[in-house]
C-alpha positions in Angstrom: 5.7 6.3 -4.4 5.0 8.4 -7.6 2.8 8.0 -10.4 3.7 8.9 -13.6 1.0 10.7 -16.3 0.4 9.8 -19.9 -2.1 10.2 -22.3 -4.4 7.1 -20.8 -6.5 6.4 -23.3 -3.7 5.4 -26.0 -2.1 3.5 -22.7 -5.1 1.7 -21.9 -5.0 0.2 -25.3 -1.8 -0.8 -25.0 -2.1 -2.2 -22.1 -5.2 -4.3 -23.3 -3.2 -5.8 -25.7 0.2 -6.7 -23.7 -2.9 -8.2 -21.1 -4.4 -10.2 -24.0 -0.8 -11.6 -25.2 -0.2 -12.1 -20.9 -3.6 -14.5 -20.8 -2.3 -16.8 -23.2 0.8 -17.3 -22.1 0.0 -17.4 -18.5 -2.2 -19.4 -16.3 -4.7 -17.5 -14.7 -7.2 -20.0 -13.4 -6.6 -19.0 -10.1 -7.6 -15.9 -10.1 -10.6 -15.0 -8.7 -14.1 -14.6 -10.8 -15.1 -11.1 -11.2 -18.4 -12.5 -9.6 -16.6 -13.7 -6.5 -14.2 -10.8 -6.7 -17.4 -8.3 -6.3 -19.5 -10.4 -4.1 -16.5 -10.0 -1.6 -16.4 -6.5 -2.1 -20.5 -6.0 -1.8 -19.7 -7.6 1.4 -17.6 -4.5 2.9 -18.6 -0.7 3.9 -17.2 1.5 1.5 -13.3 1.1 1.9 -11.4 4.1 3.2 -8.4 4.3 5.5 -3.9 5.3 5.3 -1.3 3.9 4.5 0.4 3.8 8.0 3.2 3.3 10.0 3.4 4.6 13.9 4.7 7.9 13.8 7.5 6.3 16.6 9.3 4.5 13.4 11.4 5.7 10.5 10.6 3.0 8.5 9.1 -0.9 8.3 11.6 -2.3 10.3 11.5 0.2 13.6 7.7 -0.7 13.2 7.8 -4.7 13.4 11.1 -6.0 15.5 11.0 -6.8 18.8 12.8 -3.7 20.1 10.7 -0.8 18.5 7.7 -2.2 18.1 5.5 0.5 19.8 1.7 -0.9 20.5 1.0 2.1 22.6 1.4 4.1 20.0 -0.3 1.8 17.5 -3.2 1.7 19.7 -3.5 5.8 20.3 -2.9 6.1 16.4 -5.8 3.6 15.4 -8.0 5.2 17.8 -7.8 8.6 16.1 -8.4 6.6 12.4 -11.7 4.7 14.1 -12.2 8.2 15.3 -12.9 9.8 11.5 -14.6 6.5 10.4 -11.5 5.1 8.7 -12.3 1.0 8.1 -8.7 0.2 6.8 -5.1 1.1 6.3 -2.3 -0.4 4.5 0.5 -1.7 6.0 3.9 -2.6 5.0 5.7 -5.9 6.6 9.4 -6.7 6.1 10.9 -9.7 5.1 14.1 -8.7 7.0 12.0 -8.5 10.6 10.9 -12.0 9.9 13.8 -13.8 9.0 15.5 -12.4 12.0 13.1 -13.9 14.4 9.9 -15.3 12.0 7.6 -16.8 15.4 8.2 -13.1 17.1 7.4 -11.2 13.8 4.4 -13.2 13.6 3.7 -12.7 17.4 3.6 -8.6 16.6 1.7 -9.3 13.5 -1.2 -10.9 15.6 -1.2 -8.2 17.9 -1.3 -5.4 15.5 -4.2 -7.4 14.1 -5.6 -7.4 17.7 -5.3 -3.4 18.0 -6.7 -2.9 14.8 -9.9 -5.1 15.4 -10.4 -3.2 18.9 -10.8 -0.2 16.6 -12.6 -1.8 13.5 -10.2 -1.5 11.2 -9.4 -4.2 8.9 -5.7 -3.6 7.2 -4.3 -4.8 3.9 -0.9 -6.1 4.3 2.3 -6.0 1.8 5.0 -7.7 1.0 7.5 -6.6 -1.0 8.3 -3.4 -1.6 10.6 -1.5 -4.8 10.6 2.4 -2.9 13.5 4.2 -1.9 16.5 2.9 0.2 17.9 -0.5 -1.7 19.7 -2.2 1.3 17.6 -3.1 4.5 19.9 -3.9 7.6 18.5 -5.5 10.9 18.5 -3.7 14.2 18.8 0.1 15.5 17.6 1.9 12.6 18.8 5.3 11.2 17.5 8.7 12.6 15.8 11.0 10.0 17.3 13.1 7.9 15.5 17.1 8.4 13.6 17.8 6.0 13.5 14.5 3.7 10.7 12.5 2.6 10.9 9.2 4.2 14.8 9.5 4.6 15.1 5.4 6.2 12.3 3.7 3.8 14.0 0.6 3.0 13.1 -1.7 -0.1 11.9 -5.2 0.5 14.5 -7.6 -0.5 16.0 -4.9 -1.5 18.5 -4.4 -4.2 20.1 -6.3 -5.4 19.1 -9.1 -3.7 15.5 -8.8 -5.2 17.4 -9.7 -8.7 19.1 -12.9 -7.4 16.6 -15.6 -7.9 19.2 -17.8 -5.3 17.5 -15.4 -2.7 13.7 -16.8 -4.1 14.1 -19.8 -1.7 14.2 -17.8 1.4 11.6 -15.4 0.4 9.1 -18.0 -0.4 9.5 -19.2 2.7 8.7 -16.2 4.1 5.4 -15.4 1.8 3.9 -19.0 2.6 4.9 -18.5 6.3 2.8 -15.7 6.6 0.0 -16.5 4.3 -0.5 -20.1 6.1 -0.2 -18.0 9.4 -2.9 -15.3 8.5 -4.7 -16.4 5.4 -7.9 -17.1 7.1 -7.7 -14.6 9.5 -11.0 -12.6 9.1 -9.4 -9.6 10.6 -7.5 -9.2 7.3 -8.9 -7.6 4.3 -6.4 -8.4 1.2 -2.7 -9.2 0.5 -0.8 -6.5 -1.4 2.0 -8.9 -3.1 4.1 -6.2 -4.2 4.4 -1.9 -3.6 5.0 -0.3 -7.3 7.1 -2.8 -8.8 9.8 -1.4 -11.2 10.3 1.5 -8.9 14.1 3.3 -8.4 14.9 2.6 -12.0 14.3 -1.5 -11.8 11.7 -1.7 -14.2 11.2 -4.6 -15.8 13.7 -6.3 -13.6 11.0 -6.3 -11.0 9.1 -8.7 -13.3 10.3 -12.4 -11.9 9.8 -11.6 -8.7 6.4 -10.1 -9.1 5.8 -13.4 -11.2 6.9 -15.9 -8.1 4.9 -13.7 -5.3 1.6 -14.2 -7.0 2.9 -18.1 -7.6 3.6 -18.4 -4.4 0.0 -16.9 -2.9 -1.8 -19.3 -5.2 -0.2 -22.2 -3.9 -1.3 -21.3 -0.3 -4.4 -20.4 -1.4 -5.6 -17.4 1.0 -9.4 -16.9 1.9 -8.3 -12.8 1.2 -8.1 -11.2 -2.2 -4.4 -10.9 -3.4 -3.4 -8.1 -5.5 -0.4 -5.5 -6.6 -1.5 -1.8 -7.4 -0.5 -0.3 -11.0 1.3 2.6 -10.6 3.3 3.7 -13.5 1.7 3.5 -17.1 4.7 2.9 -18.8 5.9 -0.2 -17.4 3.4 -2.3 -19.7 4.8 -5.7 -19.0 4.6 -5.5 -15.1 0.9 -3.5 -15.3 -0.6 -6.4 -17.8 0.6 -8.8 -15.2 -0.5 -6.7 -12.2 -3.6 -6.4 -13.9 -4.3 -9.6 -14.9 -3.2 -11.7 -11.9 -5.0 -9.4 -9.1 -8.5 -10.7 -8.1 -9.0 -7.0 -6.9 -7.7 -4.2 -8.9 -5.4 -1.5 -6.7 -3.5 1.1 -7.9 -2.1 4.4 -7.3 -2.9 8.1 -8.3 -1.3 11.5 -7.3 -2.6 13.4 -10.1 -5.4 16.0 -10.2 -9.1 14.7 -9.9 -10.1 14.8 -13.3 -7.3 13.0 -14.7 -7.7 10.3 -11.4 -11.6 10.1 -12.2 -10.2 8.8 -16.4 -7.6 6.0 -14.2 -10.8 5.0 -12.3 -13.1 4.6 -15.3 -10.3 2.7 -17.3 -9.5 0.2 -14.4 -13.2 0.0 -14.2 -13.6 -1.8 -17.3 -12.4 -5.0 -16.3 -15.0 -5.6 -14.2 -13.5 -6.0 -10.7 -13.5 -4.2 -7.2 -11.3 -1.3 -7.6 -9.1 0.5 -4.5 -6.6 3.0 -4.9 -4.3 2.3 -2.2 -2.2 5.7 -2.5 -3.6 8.9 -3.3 -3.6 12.5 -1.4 -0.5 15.1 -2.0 -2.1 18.5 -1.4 0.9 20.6 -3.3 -0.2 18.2 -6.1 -3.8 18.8 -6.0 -4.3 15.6 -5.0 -6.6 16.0 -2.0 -9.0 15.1 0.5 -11.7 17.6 -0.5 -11.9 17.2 -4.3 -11.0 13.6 -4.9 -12.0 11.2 -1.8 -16.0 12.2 -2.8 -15.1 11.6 -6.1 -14.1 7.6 -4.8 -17.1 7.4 -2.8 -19.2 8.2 -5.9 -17.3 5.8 -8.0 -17.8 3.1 -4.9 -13.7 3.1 -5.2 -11.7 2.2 -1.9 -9.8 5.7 -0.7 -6.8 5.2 0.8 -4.2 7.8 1.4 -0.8 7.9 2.1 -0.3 9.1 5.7 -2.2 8.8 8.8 0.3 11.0 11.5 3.4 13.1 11.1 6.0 11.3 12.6 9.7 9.7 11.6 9.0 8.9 7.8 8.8 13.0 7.4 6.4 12.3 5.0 4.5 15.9 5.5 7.8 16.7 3.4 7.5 16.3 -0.1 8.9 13.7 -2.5 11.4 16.8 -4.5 10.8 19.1 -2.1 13.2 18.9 0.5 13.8 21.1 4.4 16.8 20.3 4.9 16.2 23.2 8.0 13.2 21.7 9.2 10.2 23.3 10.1 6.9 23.0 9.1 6.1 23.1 5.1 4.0 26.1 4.2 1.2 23.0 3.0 2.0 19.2 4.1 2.5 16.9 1.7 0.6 13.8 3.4 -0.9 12.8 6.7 -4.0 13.6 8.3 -3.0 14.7 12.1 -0.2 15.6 14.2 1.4 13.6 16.7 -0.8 15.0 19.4 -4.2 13.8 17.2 -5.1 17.0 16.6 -6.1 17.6 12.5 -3.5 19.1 10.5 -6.7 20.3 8.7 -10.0 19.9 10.7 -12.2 21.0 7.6 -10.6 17.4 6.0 -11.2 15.7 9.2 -15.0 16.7 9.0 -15.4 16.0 5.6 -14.2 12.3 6.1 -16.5 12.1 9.3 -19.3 12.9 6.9 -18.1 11.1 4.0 -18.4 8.2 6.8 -21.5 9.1 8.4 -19.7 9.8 12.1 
């Protein structure tokens, strides 16, 4: 969950091009108007929020199947988000958890959506997912490994199954499934079709799968924005489709502010909503304090990665690794501790003002 740095201006023109030659070759009808796209967006507060998972689970899985599934904690969790004025977070399903059991997975889904509306949060949901561990298993998931950034992340399919276009069938099933479910559910904000694409060396390989998710959305047609966040400005095919096929633009950015602020204004000029859906790693400079004003200013949705330390061991850094333990001398993500209190309350404050609490 990287993003990688180049010079952005020459990129931008590249990718205006490779967008240009994906129009004409594609058909794009569906997507929404930019007029609709920013009427639905002038019809939210100012989008901020984490990308979460209940500090009780290692990884997608432990959060949605039937044994793990941990609503106390979700609740507690939620509360300390509504608590700091936080409006959405992002949340990653599993296609593994549903095949298993598909009306249970849909059962939790519903219930999360339940907790979250108690505390006025409207989440963004995604499907699949290119990051870190290539082979997703049902049931009792690993422990984590000290030290190590999100040791039991699994990919969604996974590899290789996410190459096998023998495994589309199933997966469609289980896109449609939850789109017919949920895709007028107001307590929803958007669909994320697809975390950073091309991720763990897949590339363009990524590409026909990306291709049938966004198919496979249009054909149920949800009342929510569907999108799938650039990440990476080298991978030019998958970012003109990305791009091009999003009614909202997402993306994500771990550099310093100034370089973010040039992302921001390029994404600007196609003249949609634009949320960055991953963002914040303090070693990086990549922080609360001098890039979530900078969103707000730009009128840019904020969310980071991390809401509480927990399993993932995501307060570790991506090439940084404990393998002792203990605390890092700065964390790397999330905003509190597993008891709720800040891990900074300066940050804390600032988002409470930032959100007029």
């Amino acid at each position: 969950m990287k993003i990688k740095s180049n010079v952005l201006f020459c990129l931008f023109m590249v990718l205006s091009s490779v967008a240009n030659a994906q129009k004409a070759k594609t058909q794009v009808s569906k997507v929404w108007t930019p007029e609709k796209a920013n009427a639905w967006y002038a019809g939210h507060a100012w989008l901020n929020g984490a990308d979460y998972i209940p500090a009780t689970a290692i990884n997608q899985l432990e959060m949605w199947q039937a044994d793990t599934f941990d609503s106390a904690t979700i609740d507690r969790e939620l509360g300390w988000a509504e608590s700091i004025g936080f409006n959405t977070m992002r949340v990653f399903l599993h296609s593994v958890a549903w095949k298993e059991d598909p009306a249970g997975f849909k059962s939790r889904v519903n219930a999360f959506l339940t907790i979250a509306a108690k505390h006025h949060i409207q989440p963004l949901f995604v499907f699949f997912d290119d990051c870190w561990n290539k082979v997703p298993q049902q049931g009792k998931q690993p422990e984590p490994k000290t030290g190590i950034h999100n040791s039991g992340w699994v990919q969604d399919p996974g590899q290789p199954v996410s190459e096998d276009p023998a495994n589309y069938p199933r997966l469609e099933k289980y896109v449609k499934d939850i789109l017919t479910t949920f895709g007028h559910d107001k307590r929803i904000l958007l669909w994320d079709l697809y975390n950073e694409p091309g991720n763990s060396g897949k590339g363009e390989k990524s590409l026909p799968l990306l291709k049938k998710a966004f198919e496979w959305a249009r054909e149920v047609n949800p009342d929510q924005p569907v999108s799938a966040g650039v990440w990476s400005w080298d991978l030019e095919k998958l970012n003109a489709f990305q791009v091009t096929h999003s009614d909202v633009i997402t993306y994500h950015d771990y550099e310093t502010p100034d370089l973010h602020l040039r992302v921001v204004q390029l994404l600007k000029a196609y003249g949609r909503p634009v949320i960055c859906t991953e963002y914040m790693a303090r070693p990086r400079n990549s922080t609360f304090e001098n890039t979530m004003p900078m969103l707000k200013k730009e009128n840019v949705g904020a969310i980071n990665w991390g809401l509480v330390a927990g399993k993932t061991n995501t307060m570790y850094a991506w090439d940084t690794p404990m393998p002792q333990g203990g605390e890092p001398a700065l964390w790397f993500h999330e905003v509190f501790r597993k008891d709720g209190t800040p891990y900074k309350q300066a940050e804390v404050d600032l988002i409470k003002k930032l959100n007029n609490k």
